[in-house]
N, C-alpha and C positions, 0 to 999 in steps of 0.2 A: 504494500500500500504506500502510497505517495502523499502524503500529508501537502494540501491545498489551500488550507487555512488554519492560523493560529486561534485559540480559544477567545481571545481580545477582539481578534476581524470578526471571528460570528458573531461577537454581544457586538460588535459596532453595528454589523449588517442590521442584526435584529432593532437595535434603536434607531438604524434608518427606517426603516419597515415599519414602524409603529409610530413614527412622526411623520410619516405620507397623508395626504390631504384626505378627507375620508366624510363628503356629503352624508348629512343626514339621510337624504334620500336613499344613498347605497346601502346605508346600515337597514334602511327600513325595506329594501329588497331584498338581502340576506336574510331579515327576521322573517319575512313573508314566505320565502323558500320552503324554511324551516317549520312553518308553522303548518302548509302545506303538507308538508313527510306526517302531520299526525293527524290528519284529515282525509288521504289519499286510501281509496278502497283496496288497493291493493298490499298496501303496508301495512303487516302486525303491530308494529311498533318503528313509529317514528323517531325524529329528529331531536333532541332535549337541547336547552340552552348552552352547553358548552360544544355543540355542534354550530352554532350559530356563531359563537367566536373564532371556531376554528377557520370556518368558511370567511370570515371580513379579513383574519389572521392571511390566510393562505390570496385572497384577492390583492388585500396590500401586495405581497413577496412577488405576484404574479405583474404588477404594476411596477413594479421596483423591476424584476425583469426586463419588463420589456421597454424601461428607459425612461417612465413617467415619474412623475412627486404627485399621483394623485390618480383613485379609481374611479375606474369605470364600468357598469355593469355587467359589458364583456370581460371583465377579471373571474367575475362573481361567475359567472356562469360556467365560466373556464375552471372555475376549482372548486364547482360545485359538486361532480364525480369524486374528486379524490379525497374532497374533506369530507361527503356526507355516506357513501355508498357504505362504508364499513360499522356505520351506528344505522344504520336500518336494517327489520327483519322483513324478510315478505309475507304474504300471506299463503298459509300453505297450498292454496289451488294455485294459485302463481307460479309456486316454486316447482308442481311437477308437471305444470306447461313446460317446464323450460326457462322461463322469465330470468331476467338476471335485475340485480339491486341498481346495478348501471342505468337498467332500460329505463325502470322507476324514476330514478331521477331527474334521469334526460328529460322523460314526460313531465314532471312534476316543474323542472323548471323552464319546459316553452308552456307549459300552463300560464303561469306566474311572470301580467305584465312588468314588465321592464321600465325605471323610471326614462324621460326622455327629460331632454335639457332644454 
């Protein structure tokens, strides 16, 4: 293994990430998301509020990425898979269709208008 960064650079990364611009409105698309996962017929169990921070968490990093100080709903959406697919159950006729926790969310978030500016 090749060591990439010192422990110093990732709390700096992380304090950039958590000082990135972050509209009301995004936060309220994230909690919307989320509150979706525990309303959706096909989910046993939804979304809880530390999946909600995850997901504004992982939107900042994905903003920071891609070269901004500040998000966009397209962050939200983009890391709406990787922050929420592993805190959702499905419903078990779901699960032996086939379904995957992925589809779920995909659907859950083109459900879930989008703030526009």
């Amino acid at each position: 293994l090749e060591t990439v960064a010192t422990p110093e650079e990732v709390v700096a990364v992380q304090r950039t990430v958590a000082e990135l611009t972050l509209d009301r409105r995004i936060v309220e698309y994230a909690v919307a998301i989320v509150r979706a996962t525990r309303t959706w017929k096909g989910l046993r169990v939804g979304v809880g509020p530390r999946g909600a921070i995850a997901l504004v968490r992982s939107a900042r990093a994905q903003a920071l990425l891609a070269g901004r100080d500040f998000v966009i709903p397209d962050d939200v959406k983009r890391m709406a898979a990787p922050a929420l697919i592993h805190r959702v159950l499905l419903a078990p006729e779901l699960e032996v269709e086939g379904y995957r926790a992925e589809q779920a969310v995909a659907e859950i978030v083109e459900q879930v208008e989008a703030p526009r500016q």
